[in-house]
C-alpha positions in Angstrom: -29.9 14.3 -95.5 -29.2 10.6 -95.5 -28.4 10.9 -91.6 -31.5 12.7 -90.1 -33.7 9.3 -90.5 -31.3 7.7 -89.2 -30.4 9.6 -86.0 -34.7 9.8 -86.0 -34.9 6.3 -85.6 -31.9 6.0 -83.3 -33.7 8.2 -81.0 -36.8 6.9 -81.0 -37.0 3.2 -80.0 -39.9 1.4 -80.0 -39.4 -0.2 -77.4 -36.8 -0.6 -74.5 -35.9 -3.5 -72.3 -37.1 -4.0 -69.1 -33.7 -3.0 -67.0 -33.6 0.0 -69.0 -36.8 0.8 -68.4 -36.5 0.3 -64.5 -33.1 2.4 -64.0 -34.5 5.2 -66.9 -31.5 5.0 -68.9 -31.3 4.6 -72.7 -31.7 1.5 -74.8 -30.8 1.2 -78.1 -33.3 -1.6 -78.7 -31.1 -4.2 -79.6 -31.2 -8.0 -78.2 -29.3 -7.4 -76.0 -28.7 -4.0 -75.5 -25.7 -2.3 -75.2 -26.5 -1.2 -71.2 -27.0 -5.3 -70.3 -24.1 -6.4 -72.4 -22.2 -4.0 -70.4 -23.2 -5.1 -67.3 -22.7 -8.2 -67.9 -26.3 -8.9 -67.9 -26.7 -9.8 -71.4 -29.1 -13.4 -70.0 -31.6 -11.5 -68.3 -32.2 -8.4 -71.5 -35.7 -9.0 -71.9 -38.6 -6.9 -73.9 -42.0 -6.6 -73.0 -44.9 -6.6 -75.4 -46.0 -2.5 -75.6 -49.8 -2.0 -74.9 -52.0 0.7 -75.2 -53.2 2.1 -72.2 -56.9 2.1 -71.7 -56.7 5.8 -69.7 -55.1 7.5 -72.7 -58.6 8.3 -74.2 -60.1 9.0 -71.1 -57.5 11.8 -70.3 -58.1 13.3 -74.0 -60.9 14.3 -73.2 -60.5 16.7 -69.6 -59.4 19.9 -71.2 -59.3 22.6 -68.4 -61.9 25.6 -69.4 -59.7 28.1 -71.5 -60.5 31.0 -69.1 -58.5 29.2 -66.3 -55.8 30.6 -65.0 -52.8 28.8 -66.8 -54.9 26.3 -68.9 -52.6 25.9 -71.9 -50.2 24.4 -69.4 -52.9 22.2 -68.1 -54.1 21.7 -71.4 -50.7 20.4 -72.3 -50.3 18.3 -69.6 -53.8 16.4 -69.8 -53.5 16.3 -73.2 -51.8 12.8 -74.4 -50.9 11.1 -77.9 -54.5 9.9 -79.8 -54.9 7.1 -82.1 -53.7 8.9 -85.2 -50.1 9.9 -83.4 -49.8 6.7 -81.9 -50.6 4.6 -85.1 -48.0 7.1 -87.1 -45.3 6.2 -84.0 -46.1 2.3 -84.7 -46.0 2.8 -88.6 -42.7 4.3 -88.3 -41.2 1.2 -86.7 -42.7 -1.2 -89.0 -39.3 -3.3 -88.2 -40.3 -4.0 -84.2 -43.7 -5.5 -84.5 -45.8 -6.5 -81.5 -47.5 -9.8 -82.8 -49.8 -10.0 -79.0 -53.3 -8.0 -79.3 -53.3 -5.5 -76.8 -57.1 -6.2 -76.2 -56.6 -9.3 -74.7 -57.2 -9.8 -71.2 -53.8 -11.0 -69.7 -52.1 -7.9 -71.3 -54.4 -5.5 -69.9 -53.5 -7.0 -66.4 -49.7 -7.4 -67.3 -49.9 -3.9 -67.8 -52.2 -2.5 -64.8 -51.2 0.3 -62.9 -51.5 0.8 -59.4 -51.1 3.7 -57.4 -48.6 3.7 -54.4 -49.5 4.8 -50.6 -46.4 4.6 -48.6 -46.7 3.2 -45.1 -45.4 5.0 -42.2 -44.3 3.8 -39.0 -43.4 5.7 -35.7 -39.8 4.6 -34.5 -38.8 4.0 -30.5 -39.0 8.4 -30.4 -42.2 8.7 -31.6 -41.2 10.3 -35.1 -42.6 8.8 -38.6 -40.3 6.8 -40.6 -40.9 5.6 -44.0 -40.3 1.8 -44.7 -40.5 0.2 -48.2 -42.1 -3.1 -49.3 -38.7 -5.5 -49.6 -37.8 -4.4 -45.8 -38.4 -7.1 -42.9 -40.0 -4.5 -41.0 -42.7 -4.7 -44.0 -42.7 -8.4 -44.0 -43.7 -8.6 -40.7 -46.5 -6.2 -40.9 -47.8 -8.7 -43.7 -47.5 -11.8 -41.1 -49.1 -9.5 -38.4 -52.1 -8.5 -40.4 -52.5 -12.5 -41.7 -51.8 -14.0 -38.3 -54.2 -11.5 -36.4 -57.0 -12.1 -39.1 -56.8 -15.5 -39.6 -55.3 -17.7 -36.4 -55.3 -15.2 -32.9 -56.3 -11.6 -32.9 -53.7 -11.2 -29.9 -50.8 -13.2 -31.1 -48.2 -10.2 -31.1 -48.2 -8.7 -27.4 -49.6 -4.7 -27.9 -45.1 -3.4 -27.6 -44.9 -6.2 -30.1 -46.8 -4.2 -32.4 -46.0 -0.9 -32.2 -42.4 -2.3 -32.6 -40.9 -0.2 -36.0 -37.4 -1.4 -35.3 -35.9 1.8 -36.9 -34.2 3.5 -34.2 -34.2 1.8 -30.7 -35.2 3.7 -27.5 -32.5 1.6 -25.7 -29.6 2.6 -28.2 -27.1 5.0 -27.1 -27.5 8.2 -27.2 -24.6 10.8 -29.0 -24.3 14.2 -28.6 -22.9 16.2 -31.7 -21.4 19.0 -29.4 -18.0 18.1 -27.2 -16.2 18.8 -24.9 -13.2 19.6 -27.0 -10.3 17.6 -25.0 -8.9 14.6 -26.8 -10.1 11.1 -25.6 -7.8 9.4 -23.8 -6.3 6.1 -26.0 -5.4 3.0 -24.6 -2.3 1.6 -26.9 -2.0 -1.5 -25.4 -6.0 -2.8 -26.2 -5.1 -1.2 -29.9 -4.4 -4.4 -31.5 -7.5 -6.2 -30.0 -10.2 -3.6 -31.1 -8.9 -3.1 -34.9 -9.0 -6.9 -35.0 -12.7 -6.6 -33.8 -13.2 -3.8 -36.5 -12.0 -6.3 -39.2 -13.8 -9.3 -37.8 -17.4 -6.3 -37.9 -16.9 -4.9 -40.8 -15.7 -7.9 -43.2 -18.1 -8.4 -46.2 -19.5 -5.6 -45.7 -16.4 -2.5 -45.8 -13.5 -3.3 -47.1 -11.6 0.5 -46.8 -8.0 -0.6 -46.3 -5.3 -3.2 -45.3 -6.0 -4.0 -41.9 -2.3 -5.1 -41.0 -1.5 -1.4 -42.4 -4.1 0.5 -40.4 -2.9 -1.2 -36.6 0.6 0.0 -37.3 -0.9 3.5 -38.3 -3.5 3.9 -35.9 -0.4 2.8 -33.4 2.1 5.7 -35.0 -0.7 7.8 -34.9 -1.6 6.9 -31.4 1.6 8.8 -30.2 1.3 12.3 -31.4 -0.1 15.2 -30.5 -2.2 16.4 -33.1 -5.3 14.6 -33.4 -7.2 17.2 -35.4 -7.6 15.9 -39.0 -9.5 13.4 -41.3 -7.4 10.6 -41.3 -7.5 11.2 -37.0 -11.4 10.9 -37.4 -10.6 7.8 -39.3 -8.7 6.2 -36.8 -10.9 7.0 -34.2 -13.7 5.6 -35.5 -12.0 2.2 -36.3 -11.4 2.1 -32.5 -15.0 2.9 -32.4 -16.2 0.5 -33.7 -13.6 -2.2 -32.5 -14.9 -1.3 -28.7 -18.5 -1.1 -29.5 -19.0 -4.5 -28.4 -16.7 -4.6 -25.1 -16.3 -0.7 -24.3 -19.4 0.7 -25.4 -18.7 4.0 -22.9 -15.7 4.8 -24.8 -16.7 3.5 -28.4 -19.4 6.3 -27.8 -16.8 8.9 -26.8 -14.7 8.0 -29.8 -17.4 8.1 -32.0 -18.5 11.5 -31.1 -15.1 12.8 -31.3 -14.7 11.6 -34.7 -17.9 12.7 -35.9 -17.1 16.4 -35.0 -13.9 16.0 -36.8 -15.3 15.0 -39.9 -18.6 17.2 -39.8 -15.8 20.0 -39.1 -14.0 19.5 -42.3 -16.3 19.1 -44.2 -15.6 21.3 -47.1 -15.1 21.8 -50.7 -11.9 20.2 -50.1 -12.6 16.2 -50.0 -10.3 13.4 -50.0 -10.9 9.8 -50.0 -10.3 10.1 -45.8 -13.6 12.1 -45.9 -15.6 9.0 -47.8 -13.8 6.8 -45.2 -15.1 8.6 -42.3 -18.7 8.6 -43.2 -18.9 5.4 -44.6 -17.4 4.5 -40.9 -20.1 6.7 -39.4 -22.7 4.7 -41.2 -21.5 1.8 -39.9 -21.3 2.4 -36.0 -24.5 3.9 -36.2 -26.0 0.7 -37.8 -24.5 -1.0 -34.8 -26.0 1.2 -32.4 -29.4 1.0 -34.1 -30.0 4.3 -35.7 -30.3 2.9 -38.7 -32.3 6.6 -39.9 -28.8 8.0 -39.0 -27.0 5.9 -40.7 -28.9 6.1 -43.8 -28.3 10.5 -44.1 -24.5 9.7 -43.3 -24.6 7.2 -46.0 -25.8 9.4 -48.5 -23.4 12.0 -47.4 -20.5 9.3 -48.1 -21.7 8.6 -51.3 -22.1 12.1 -52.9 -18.3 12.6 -51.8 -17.6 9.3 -53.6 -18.9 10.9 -57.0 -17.5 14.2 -56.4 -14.0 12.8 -56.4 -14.7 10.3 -59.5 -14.4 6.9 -56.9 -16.9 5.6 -59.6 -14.6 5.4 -62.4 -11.5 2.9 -62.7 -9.9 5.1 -65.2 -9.9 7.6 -62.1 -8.4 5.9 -59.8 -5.8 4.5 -61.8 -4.0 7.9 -62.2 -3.1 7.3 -58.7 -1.1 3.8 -59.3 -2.2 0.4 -59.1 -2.1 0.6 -54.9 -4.6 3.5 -54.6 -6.4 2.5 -57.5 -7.6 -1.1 -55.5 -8.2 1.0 -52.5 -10.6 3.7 -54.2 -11.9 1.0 -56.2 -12.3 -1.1 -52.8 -14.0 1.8 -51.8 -16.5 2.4 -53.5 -17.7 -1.7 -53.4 -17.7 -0.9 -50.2 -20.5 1.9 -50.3 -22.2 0.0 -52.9 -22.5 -2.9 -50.3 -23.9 -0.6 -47.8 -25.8 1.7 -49.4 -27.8 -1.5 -50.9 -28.2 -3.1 -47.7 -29.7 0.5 -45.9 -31.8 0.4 -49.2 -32.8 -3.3 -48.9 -33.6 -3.5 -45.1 -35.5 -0.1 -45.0 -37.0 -0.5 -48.5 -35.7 2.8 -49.4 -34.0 4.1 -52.8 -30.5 4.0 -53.0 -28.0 6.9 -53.3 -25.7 4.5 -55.5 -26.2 3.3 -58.8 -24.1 1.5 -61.9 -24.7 4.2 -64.1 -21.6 5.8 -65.4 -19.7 3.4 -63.3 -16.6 1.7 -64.5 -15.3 -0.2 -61.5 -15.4 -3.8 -61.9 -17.0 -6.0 -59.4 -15.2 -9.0 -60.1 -11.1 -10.2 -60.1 -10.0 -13.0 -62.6 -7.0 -14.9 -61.5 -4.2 -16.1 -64.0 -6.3 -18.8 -65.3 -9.1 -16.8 -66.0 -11.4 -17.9 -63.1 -12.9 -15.9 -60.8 -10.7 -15.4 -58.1 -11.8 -15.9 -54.1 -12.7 -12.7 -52.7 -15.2 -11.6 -50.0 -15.7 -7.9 -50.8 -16.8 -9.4 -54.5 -19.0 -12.1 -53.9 -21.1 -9.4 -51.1 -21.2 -7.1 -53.9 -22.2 -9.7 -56.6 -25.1 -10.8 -54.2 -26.2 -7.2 -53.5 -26.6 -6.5 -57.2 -28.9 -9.3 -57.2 -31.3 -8.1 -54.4 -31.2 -4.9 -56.4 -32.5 -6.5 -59.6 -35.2 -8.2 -57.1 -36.5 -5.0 -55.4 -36.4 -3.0 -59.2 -38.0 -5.8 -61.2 -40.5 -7.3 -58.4 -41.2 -4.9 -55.1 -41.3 -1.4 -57.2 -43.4 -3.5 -60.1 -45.7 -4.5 -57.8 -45.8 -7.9 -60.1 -44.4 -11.4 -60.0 -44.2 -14.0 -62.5 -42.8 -17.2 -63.7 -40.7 -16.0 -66.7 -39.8 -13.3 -64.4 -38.8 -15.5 -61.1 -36.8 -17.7 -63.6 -34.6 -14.9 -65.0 -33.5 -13.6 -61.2 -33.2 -17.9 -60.7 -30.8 -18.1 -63.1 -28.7 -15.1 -61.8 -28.7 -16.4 -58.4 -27.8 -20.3 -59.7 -25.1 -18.6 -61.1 -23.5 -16.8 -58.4 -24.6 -20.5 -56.4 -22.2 -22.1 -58.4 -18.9 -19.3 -58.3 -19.4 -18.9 -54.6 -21.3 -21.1 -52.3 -18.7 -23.9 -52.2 -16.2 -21.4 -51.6 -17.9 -19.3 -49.0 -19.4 -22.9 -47.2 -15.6 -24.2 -47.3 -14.2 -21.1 -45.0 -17.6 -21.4 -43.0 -17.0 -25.0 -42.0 -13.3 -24.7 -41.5 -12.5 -21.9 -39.4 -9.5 -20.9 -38.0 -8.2 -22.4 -34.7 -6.4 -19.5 -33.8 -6.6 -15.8 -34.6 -9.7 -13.7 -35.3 -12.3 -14.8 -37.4 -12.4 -12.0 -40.1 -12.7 -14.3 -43.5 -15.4 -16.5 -41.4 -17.5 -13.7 -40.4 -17.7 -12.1 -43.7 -18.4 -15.3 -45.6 -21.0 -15.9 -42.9 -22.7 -12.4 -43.6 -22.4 -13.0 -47.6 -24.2 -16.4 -47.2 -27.0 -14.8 -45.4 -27.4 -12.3 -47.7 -27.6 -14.9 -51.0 -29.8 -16.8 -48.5 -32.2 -13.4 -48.2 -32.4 -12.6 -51.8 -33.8 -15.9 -52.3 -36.4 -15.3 -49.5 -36.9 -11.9 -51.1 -38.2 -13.5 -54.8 -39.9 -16.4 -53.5 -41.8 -14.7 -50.5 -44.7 -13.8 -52.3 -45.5 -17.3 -53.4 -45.1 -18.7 -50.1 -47.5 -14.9 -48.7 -49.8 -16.8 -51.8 -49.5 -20.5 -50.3 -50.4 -19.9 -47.0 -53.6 -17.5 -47.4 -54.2 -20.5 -49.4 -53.9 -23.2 -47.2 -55.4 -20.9 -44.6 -58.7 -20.5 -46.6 -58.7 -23.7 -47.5 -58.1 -25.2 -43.9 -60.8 -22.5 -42.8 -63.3 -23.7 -45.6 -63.1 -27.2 -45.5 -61.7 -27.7 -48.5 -59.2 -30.4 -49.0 -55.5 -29.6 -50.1 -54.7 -31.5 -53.0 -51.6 -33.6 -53.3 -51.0 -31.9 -56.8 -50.2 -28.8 -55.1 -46.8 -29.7 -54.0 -45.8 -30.0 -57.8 -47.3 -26.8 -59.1 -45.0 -24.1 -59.6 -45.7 -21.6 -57.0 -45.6 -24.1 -54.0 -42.2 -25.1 -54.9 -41.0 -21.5 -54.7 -42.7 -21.1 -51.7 -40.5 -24.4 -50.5 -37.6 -22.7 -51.5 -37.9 -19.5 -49.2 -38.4 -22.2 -46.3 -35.3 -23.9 -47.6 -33.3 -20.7 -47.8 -34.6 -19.9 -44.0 -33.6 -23.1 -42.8 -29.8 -23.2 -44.9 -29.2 -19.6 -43.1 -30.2 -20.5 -39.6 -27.7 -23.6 -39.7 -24.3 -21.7 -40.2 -25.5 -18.9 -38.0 -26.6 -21.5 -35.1 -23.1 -23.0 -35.8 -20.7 -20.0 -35.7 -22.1 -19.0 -32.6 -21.5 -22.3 -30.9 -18.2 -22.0 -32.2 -17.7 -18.5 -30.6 -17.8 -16.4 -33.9 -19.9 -13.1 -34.2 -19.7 -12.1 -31.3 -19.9 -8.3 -31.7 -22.3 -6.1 -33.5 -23.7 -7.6 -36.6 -26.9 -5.6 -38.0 -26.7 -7.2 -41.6 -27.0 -11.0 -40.2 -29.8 -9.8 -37.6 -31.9 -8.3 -40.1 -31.5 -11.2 -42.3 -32.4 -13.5 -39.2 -35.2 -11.9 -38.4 -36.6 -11.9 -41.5 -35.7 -16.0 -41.6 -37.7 -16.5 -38.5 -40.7 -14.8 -39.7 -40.5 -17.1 -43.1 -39.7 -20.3 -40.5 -43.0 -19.3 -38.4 -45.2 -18.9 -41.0 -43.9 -22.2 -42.8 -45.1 -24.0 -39.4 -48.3 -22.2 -39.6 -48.7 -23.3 -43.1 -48.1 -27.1 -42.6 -44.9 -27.4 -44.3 -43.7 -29.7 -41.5 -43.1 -29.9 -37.8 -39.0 -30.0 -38.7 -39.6 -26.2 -39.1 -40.1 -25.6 -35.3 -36.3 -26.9 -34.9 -35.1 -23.7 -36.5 -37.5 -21.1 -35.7 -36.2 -22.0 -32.6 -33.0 -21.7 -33.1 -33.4 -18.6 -35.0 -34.4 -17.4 -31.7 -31.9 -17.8 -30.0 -29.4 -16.9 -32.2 -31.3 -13.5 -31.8 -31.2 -13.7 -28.7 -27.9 -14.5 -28.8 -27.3 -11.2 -30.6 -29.9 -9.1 -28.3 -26.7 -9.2 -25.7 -25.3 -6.1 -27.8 -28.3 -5.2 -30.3 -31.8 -3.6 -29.4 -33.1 -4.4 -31.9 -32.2 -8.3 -32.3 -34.2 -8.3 -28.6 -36.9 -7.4 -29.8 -36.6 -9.3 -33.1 -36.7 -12.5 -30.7 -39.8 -11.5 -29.0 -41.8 -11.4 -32.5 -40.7 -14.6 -33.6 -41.9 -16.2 -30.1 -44.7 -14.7 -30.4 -44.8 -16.4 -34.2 -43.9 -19.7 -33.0 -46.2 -19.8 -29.9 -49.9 -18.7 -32.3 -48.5 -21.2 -34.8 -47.8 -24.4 -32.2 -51.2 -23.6 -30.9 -52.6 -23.1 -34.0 -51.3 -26.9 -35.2 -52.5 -27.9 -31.4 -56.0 -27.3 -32.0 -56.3 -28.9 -35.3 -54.2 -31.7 -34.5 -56.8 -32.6 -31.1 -60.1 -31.7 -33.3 -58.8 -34.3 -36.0 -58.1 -36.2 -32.9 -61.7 -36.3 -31.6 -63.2 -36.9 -34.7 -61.1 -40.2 -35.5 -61.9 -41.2 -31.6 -65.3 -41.2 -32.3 -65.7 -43.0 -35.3 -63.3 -45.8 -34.2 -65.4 -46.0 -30.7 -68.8 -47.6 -31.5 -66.5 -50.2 -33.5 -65.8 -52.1 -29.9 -67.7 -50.3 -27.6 -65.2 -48.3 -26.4 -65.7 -45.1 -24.2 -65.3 -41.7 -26.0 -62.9 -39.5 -23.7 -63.8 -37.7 -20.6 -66.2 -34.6 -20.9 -68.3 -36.2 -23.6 -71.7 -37.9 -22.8 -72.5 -41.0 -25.1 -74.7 -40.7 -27.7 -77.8 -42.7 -28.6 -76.5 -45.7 -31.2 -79.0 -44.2 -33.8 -78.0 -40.8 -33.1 -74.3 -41.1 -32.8 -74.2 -43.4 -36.0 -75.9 -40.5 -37.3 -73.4 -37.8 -36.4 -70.6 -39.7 -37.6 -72.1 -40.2 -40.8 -72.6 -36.4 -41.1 -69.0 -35.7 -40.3 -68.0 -38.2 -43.2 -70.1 -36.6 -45.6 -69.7 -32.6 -44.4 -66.4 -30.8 -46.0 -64.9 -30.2 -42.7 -64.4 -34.0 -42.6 -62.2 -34.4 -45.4 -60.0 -31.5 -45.4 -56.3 -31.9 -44.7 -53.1 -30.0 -45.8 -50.0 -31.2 -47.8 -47.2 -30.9 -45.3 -43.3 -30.5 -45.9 -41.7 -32.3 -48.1 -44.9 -34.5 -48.9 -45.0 -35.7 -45.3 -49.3 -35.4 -45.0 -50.2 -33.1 -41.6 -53.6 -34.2 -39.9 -56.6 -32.0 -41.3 -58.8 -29.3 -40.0 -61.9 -29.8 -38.1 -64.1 -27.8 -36.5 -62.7 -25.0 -34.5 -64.6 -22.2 -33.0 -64.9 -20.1 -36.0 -64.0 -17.1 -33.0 -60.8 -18.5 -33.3 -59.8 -18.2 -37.1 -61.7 -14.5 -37.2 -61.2 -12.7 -39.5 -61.5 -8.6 -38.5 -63.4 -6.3 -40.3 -61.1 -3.6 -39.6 -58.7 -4.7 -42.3 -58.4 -2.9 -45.3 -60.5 -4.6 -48.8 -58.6 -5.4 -52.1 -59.3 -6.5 -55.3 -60.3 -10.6 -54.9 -58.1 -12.2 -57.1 -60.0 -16.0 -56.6 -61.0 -16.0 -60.2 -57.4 -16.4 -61.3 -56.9 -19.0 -58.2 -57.1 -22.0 -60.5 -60.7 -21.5 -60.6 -61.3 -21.9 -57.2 -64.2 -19.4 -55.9 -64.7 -19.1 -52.2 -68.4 -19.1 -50.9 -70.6 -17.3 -48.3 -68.2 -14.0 -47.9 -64.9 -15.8 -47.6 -61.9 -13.4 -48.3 -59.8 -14.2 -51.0 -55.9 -13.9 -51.7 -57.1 -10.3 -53.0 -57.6 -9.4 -49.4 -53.9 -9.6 -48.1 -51.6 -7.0 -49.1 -48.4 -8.6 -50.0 -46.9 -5.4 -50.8 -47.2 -3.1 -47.9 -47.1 0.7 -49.8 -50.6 -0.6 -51.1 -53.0 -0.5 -48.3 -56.6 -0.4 -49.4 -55.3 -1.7 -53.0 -52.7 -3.8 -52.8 -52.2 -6.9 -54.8 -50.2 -9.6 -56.4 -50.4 -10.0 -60.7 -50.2 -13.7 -61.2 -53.6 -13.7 -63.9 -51.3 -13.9 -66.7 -48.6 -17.0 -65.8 -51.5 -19.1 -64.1 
């Protein structure tokens, strides 16, 4: 008897954390929880304040008519807990108070729900693809709609637009059936293509020793019997090691190798069959079916947990040398499932739930020793917290922006020096496996700090935009406020992951098929582009541009990195054209009020004024707001203000889909005569019609 109450408490917790809550596993409601202590995420346990829904008396009351067919299920279903159950559940925890008033204004916002439409896109076929909010592809649909509305209806060309970089037209093309003869192998290029397959794949897949697997894949080379798993292994390495030179014969391989492993695909799974498909996965992201990529993923993955990859207790019945390959493995598929889940915005088919495998290696001295595969998965555990806590929210907030900041300061200070050290001192000789990976693990911290801050910088520039379009001045106190340093910092991260990019390429690094950096790039270029828009500094045009051609750089063997190149043009060019025009209106304006100081002659095209008349109009532009407006540029360096364009040119379409105006929160600031307000721009693309971002409560 003295158990039941409390295995009745146990089981009912008033309230559970916010990770728990987010990956719907159980919390024992202590600070911190058992789950985040686990995880070694005992800093970042943190418990909302529980408020009563306002819809739960509505919904009381719709009780489907009893002579309905199947109306006590209905009835069961509508019906939800009333003030009598719900004060009996609160009096029962009398321990957990909640000491906030769940009246209150910023509690009901805090806790608003908002339905979720999910955006579609066609790909290069023609066929619907889904694509989240935290994607690129998403991101750049927000810059579209903002550019289009508020600087040049026709800034992206009309292929620009239809652009869904899912799966390219130009990528090429496999065919499942074969021919059934081996492919011919080419011993003596063996060496050079698993090099290239280590120098691909590094930070990303890590399935095996790669000094092991050329002396395999060369035993292997010279038998007969190419039939099995570990054969569709090998090919695929070789795969991908041509992709980039031999892209005829990659193909050929590829197929091969994908027939073999479809073929024995059984009941009867081995860690070879996880290492084919995760190698699937990752030709097919080179050869821009990322859809592809994304099913063969997901096959890898439920083969994983079938054989136990997930546990470390597992793998260590195996000895200590299969044990770090299994659990290798499986950081491996966590990497890649995350970044498939991060660039499309699409759940992923892994989680840490039930896992045991650690994701990081002590040395002797207790520190954290240097390794690639763990610093990638560190980062990519990060960007999963992001897209949980922020993109499937729909909400962003101080407290909440500092929690993932301190996270990401501490991975900062374990890896960045490290990572920055191999970047800037590569090898003379030999291939550059350790540089590339650290490369692609740098871009990826560099993107999850783009990925929290980009809604502030989204909220900076509609502001500045509005502002600028209003005549409203920019006040200097905005560089200090909160959200327009976090908007710095997502131009800061662009700018820190163009440089080593820019740098390894002049070098002659990355080189082959790299869709983790391009994605990442692109998704830099759009932040750099927008940043010049926004008057945080002419410097920025320096690395959009080289963003572009790094891109460019990678177009040679990526479809998708082409066309990546042509949106950020089109970016740069609306936003250089943009700063043009208000740079040679401001011009005008100061020419003439400084002309009838010494007589001098107003430029060509302009017929003097009257000296009553012209004193006049300059005294009107003093006095009108257009006159005084300006915008804080980067870095406190002042940008010249906004004058009076032809309103045709900042436009805003009346196509576009209304939101809820959020300029009441907007540090009071209310715009006049119709003017759309940060309300109107969908930050969070699966919200079309209603999308918008909750900053009421941490203004």
């Amino acid at each position: 008897m003295e158990d039941d109450p409390v295995r009745r408490v146990r089981a009912r917790i008033a309230n559970a954390c916010d990770s728990c809550k987010a990956r719907k596993v159980k919390c024992d409601g202590n600070i911190p929880c058992s789950y985040c202590t686990r995880r070694q995420r005992a800093s970042t346990c943190h418990y909302s304040p529980q408020h009563r829904r306002r819809t739960q008396v509505a919904r009381t009351t719709v009780t489907p008519s009893p002579s309905a067919p199947g109306s006590d299920r209905l009835t069961r279903h509508h019906q939800s807990p009333g003030p009598r159950s719900s004060y009996s559940r609160q009096q029962s925890h009398t321990a957990t108070p909640t000491p906030r008033v769940d009246t209150s204004q910023e509690a009901a916002d805090d806790e608003t729900e908002v339905p979720r439409e999910a955006r579609l896109l066609r790909d290069a076929q023609g066929k619907l693809i889904f694509i989240g909010d935290c994607a690129p592809l998403s991101f750049f649909q927000t810059v579209r709609q903002l550019v289009s509305s508020r600087v040049d209806a026709n800034a992206f060309a009309q292929h620009v637009n239809r652009f869904s970089g899912s799966d390219s037209a130009n990528s090429k093309p496999s065919h499942c059936q074969g021919s059934g003869t081996l492919p011919v192998l080419h011993r003596d290029t063996i060496p050079t293509a698993v090099a290239a397959y280590s120098s691909v794949t590094s930070g990303i897949v890590d399935l095996f020793c790669h000094t092991r697997v050329r002396d395999d894949i060369a035993l292997w080379a010279s038998q007969t019997e190419r039939h099995d798993v570990s054969s569709a292994v090998h090919f695929l390495v070789l795969a991908i090691g041509y992709q980039a030179t031999h892209e005829d014969l990659a193909v050929t391989y590829f197929d091969h190798a994908r027939n073999i492993a479809l073929a024995n695909l059984t009941g009867n799974l081995t860690v070879s069959t996880i290492q084919a498909f995760v190698l699937i996965t990752v030709f097919m992201l080179g050869s821009c079916q990322t859809n592809g990529a994304f099913l063969f993923c997901g096959i890898a993955v439920r083969a994983a947990y079938s054989i136990g990859v997930h546990r470390t207790e597992i793998n260590a019945r195996f000895g200590p040398e299969t044990q770090r390959q299994r659990d290798r493995l499986w950081k491996s598929m966590r990497i890649l499932d995350l970044f498939l889940s991060t660039s499309m915005g699409r759940p992923p088919a892994t989680s840490d739930v039930d896992c045991t495998v650690s994701y990081s290696a002590p040395d002797e001295d207790g520190q954290e020793a240097f390794d690639i595969l763990n610093s990638s998965v560190q980062i990519f555990l990060i960007a999963e917290e992001i897209v949980v806590e922020v993109y499937s929210r729909k909400k962003i907030s101080y407290q909440l922006t500092e929690g993932i900041s301190r996270r990401l300061r501490d991975w900062s200070i374990r890896w960045l020096p490290k990572l920055k050290h191999v970047i800037a001192s590569p090898p003379a000789e030999g291939n550059g496996t350790e540089v590339t990976g650290a490369c692609q693990v740098l871009c990826s911290y560099y993107y999850s700090v783009i990925l929290v801050s980009r809604p502030f910088l989204m909220y900076e520039l509609h502001k500045r935009l509005s502002d600028s379009r209003a005549g409203q001045p920019t006040t200097q106190s905005g560089l200090s406020s909160g959200k327009s340093k976090l908007a710095d910092a997502s131009i800061d991260a662009a700018s820190f992951m163009v440089e080593p990019v820019a740098e390894l390429i002049d070098k002659g690094y990355l080189q082959g098929h790299v869709p983790l950096v391009v994605s990442w790039l692109f998704a830099s270029s759009l932040v750099l582009g927008i940043g010049l828009l926004g008057s945080f500094g002419r410097i920025l045009e320096k690395y959009s541009r080289r963003s572009i051609q790094a891109l460019e750089h990678f177009a040679k063997h990526d479809t998708n990195a082409g066309q990546y190149a042509l949106i950020a043009k089109s970016l740069l060019s609306s936003a250089l054209e943009y700063l043009e025009k208000k740079e040679l209106n401001e011009r005008i304006q100061r020419t003439e009020s400084s002309s009838q100081l010494f007589g001098l002659v107003p430029r060509e095209g302009q017929e003097a004024l009257p000296q009553q008349s012209y004193s006049q109009s300059v005294s009107d532009r003093r006095n009108s707001p257009a006159r005084n407006s300006g915008a804080s540029g980067y870095l406190g360096l002042g940008t010249p203000p906004f004058g009076d364009i032809d309103t045709g040119f900042l436009g805003m379409s009346d196509s576009l889909p209304q939101t809820p105006n959020l300029s009441a929160f907007l540090e009071g600031r209310m715009d006049t005569g119709g003017e759309p307000g940060f309300g109107d721009l969908n930050l969070f693309q699966l919200l079309d019609g209603e999308g918008h971002i909750d900053l009421g409560s941490f203004m």
